[in-house]
C-alpha positions as CSV (number, residue, x, y, z in Angstrom):
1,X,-10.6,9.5,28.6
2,X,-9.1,11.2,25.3
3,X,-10.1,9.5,22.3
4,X,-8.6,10.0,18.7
5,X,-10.0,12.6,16.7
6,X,-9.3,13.9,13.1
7,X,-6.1,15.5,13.4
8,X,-4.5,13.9,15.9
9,X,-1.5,12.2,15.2
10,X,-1.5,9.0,16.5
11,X,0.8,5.8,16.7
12,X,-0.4,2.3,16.1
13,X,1.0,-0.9,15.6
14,X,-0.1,-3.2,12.9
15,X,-0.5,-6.1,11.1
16,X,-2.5,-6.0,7.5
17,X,-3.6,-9.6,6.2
18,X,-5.4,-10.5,3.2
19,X,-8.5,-12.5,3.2
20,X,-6.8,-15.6,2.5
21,X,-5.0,-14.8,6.1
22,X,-1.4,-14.1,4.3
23,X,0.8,-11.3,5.7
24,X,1.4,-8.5,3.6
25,X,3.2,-5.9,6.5
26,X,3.5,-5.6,10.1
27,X,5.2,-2.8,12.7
28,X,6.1,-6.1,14.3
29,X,10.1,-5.6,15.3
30,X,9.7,-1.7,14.4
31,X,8.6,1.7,15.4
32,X,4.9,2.0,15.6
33,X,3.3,3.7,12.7
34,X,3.2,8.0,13.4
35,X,0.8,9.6,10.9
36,X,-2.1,12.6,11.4
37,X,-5.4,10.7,11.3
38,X,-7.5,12.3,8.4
39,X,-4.4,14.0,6.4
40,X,-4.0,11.4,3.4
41,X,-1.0,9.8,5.0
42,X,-2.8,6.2,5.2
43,X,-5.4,4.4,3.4
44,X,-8.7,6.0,3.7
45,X,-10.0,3.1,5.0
46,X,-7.7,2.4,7.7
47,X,-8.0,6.5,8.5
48,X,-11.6,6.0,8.9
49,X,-11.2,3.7,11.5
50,X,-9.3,5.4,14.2
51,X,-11.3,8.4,15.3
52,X,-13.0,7.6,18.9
53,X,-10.6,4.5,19.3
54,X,-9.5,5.1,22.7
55,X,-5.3,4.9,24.1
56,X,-4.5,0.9,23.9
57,X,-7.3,-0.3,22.2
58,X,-6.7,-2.9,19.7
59,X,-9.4,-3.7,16.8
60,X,-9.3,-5.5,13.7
61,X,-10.6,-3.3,10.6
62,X,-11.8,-4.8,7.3
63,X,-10.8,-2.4,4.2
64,X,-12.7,-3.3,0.8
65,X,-10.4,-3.0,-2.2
66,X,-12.1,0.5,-3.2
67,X,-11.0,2.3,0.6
68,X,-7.1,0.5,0.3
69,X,-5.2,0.5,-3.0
70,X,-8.8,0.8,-4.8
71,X,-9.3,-1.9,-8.0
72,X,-7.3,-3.3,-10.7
73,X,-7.1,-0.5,-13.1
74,X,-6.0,-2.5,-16.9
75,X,-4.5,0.7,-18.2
76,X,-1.7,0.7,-15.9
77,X,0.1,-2.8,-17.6
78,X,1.8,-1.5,-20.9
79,X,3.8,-3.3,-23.2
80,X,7.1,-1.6,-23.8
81,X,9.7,-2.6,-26.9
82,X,12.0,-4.9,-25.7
83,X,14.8,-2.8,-27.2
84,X,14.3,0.4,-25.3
85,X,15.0,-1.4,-22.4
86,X,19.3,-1.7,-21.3
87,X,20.3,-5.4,-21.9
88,X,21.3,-5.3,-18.2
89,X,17.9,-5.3,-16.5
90,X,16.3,-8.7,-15.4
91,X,13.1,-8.5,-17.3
92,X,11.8,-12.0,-15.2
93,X,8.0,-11.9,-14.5
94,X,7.6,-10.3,-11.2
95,X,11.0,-8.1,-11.2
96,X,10.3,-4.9,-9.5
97,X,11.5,-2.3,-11.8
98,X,11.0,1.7,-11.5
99,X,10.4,4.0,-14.0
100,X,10.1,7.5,-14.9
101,X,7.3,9.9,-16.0
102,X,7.7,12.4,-18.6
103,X,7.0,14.8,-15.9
104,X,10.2,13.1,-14.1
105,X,7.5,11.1,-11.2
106,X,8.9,7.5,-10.5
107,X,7.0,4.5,-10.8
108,X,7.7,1.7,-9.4
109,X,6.6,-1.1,-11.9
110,X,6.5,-4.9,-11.9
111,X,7.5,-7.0,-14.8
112,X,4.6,-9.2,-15.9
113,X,5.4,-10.8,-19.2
114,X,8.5,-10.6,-21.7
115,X,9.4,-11.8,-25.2
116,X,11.6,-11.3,-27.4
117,X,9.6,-7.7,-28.9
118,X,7.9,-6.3,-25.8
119,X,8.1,-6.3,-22.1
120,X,4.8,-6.3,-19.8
121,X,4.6,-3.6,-17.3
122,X,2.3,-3.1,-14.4
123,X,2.2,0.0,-12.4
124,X,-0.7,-1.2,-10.3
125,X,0.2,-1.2,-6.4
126,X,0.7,-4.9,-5.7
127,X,-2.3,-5.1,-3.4
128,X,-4.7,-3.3,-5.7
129,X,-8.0,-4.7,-5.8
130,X,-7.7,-6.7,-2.2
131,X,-9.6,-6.2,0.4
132,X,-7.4,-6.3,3.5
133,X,-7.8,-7.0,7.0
134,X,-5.3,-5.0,10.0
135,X,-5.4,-5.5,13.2
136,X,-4.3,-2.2,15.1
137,X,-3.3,-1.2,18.5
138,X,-3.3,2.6,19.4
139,X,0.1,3.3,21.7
140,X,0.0,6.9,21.5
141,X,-2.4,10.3,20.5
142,X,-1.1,13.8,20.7
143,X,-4.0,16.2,20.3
């Protein structure tokens, strides 16, 4: 029976939960996920857990916070003047913005806090520092 190895690519259906048993993302009505198992095209922890999984298995993996989106890091909210910022943006907490690097890299951002000086930022992913749960099923591995 072939089993997945590193480099493979594989393709798997999902569904990622957090603890609290909330759904965050599924392939549910979609495509299965394609990726190369060990490239850097998935969490490390989820990439972790496919090698020697077997065509049509299904498991549930647990990823800690640190092998997913990895902690909350605090220097990734800054405070921004108010006044930089075109009066035609919604700058409500938890607007999903994007901005750009001086190097010209977008970033998606999400509004945390405004006033009537500065607007909160937060460039963290929005599931850093979860641990999540997926259940997986492999449909397909092409050596």
């Amino acid at each position: 029976m072939t089993t997945v190895k590193t480099g493979d690519t594989v393709r798997i259906h999902y569904t990622g939960t957090l603890k609290d048993g909330s759904r965050f993302d599924s392939s549910e009505g979609r495509e299965p996920l394609e990726f190369t198992v060990g490239s850097g095209q998935i969490i490390p922890g989820l990439d972790i857990a496919l090698p020697g999984m077997a065509m049509g298995e299904a498991k549930t993996v647990e990823v800690p916070c640190a092998e997913a989106y990895g902690p909350v890091n605090p220097d990734a909210r800054q405070a921004v003047p108010r006044a930089g910022i075109p009066a035609d943006i919604p700058l409500d907490p938890g607007t999903q913005l994007q901005m750009q690097t001086p190097e010209g890299q977008v970033v998606p951002v999400v509004v945390v806090e405004a006033n009537e000086e500065t607007v909160t930022l937060d460039a963290n992913h929005p599931l850093a520092g979860q641990d999540l749960i997926f259940a997986i099923e492999l449909v397909a591995i092409n050596p």
